[in-house]
N, C-alpha and C positions, 0 to 999 in steps of 0.2 A: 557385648557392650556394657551391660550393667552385671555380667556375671566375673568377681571379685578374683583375682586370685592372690592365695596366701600358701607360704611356704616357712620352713626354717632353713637356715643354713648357719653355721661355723656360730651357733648360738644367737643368729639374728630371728627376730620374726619379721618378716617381709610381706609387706599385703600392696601392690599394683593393682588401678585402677585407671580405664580407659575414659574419655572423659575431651568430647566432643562439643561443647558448649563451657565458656567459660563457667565455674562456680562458686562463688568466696566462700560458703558454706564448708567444703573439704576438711579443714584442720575438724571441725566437732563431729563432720562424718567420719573420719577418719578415727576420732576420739570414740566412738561410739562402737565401730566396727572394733578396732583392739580389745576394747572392754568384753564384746562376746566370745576373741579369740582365745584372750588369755583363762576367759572363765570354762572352757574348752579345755585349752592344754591344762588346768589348773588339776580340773577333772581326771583326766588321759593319765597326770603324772600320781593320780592320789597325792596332791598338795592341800595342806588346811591352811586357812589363812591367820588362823587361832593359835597355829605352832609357835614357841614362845622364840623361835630362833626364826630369822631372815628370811622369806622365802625368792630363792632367785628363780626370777623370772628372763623368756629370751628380752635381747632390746628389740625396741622394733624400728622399723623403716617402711615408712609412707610414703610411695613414688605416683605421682600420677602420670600420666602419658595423658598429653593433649593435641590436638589435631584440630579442632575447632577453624573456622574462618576467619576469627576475628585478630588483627596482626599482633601478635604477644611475643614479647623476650623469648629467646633461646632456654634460659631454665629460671626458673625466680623460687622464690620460698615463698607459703603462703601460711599466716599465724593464730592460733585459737584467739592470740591476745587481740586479733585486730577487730574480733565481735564482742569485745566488753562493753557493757555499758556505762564504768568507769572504766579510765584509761588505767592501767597496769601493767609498766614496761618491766617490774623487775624480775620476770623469768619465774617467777616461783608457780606460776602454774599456767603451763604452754606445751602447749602439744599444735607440731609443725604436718607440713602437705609439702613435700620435693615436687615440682611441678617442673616435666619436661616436654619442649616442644617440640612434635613428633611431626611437623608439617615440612614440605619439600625446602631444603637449604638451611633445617634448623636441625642443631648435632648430626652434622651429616656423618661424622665418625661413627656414631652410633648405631646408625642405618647401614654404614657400609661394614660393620661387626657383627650387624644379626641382622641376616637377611630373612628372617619373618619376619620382624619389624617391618623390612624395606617392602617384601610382598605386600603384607597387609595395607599398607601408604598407598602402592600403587592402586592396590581395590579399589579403597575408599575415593582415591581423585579418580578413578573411571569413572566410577559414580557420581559423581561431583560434575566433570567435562561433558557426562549426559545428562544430567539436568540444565546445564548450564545451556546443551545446545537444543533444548525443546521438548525432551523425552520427556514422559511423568513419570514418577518414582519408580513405581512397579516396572513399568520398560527400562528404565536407568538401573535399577539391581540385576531385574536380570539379567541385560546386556552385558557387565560387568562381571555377572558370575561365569556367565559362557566362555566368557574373554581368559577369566583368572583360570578356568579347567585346561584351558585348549593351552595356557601360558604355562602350568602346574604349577601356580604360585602354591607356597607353603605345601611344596612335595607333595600335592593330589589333595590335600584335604577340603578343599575347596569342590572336589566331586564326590567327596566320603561324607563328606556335610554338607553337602547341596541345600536340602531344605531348611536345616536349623540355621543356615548362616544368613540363607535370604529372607528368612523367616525374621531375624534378629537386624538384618537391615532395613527391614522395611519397617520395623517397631523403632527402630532410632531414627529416620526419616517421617515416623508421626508424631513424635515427640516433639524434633526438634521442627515442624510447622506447627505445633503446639503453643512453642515458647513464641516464635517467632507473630504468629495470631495476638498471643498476648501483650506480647510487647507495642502492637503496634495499636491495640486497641485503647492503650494504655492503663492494662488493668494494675503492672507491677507498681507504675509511677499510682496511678488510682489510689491502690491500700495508702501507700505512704500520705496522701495529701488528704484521704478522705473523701472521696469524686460519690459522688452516685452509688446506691447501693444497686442498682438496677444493674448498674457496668459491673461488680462484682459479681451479683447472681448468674451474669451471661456466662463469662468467665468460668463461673464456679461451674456450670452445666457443660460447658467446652469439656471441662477436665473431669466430668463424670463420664461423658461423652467417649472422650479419651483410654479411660481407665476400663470401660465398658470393654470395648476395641483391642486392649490391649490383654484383658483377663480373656478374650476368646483365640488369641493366639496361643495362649497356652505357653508363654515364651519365660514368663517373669514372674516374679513373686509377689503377692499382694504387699510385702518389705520395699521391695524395688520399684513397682507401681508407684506406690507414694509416696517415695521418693524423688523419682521420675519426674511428677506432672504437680507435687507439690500438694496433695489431695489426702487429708486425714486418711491415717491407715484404717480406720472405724468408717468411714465410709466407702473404701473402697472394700475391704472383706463384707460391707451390703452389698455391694455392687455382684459380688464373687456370689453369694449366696442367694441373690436372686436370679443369676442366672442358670444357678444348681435348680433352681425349682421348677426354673422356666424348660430345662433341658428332661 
């Protein structure tokens, strides 16, 4: 779910990111993520950035895969420029998010080119068709993952990775009744308008609550935790840290 992957090729740096819940955030996540990649490769290559001559670096490309609920375009672009606070269309400092939608009858060429894509699709809506028809989560992954074994989606790994995948599903189905709580409590619209601090603190406890829950799976990183539920990274390595003491 939240674990990134980044690659080179033919001098590209390529970093894919799955991405279950809309997010307009991406382009400066994206911006941020490159920033540790390249200070990495910079590393690897013995490059100074002090060298009086050019340093070429790979380019990169920022693809998200989404899957989310909510009904979105086939593929859109999404822009660092569109969280300015002054508007700034003229490109001189933008860094983009390729955002494609990876849900049933969206790039369906794409799914029918890589079929672990198209596995991985069908996981997720088993999961999806058992919640929808009564199951609770924990019964809805598992049923899905039996299904995907007995199916051999993604050539067995699905029974090679039995526990880290359900493990990982049932942390993005706490999440995403996380946002879903929030939303409806209206803590997001709350910040914006200024509502009650009291509905903030509730909120604010849900997501320590959250992050609690999610540091005991053992699945994530305190980076991606607070990322995740939106929760200062300094409060949640307390969170990590109390539970070191508690254990």
């Amino acid at each position: 779910m939240h674990n990134d992957v980044s690659f080179l090729i033919d001098d590209q740096m390529v970093l894919l990111e799955q991405q279950s819940t809309h997010n307009p955030n991406m382009p400066l996540r994206g911006l941020m993520y490159f920033s540790q990649l390249y200070q990495v490769y910079l590393t690897k290559m013995n490059r100074s950035l002090l060298s009086s001559k050019t340093v070429r670096i790979p380019t990169p490309k920022f693809i998200v895969f989404y899957n989310g609920n909510e009904d979105e375009e086939s593929r859109w672009k999404m822009r660092l420029s569109d969280a300015f606070m002054n508007e700034d269309r003229s490109g001189d400092f933008e860094w983009t998010a390729d955002v494609i939608n990876i849900n049933p009858k969206c790039n369906e060429p794409l799914q029918k080119n890589c079929k672990a894509l198209y596995d991985y699709i069908r996981y997720v809506y088993r999961i999806r068709d058992n919640r929808k028809s009564g199951m609770d989560k924990k019964a809805a992954v598992e049923e899905a993952m039996e299904w995907a074994i007995r199916e051999r989606l993604l050539g067995g790994f699905f029974k090679e990775q039995k526990e880290e995948v359900t493990a990982m599903s049932l942390t993005e189905y706490d999440e995403e009744e996380f946002k879903r709580v929030c939303r409806e409590d209206g803590y997001e619209d709350g910040l914006a308008e200024g509502l009650s601090a009291g509905m903030v603190q509730g909120a604010s406890q849900k997501a320590m609550e959250t992050a609690e829950n999610l540091l005991k799976m053992n699945v994530l990183t305190d980076v991606q935790i607070s990322q995740a539920i939106g929760l200062p990274l300094e409060k949640v390595q307390k969170i990590a840290e109390s539970l070191v003491v508690k254990a």
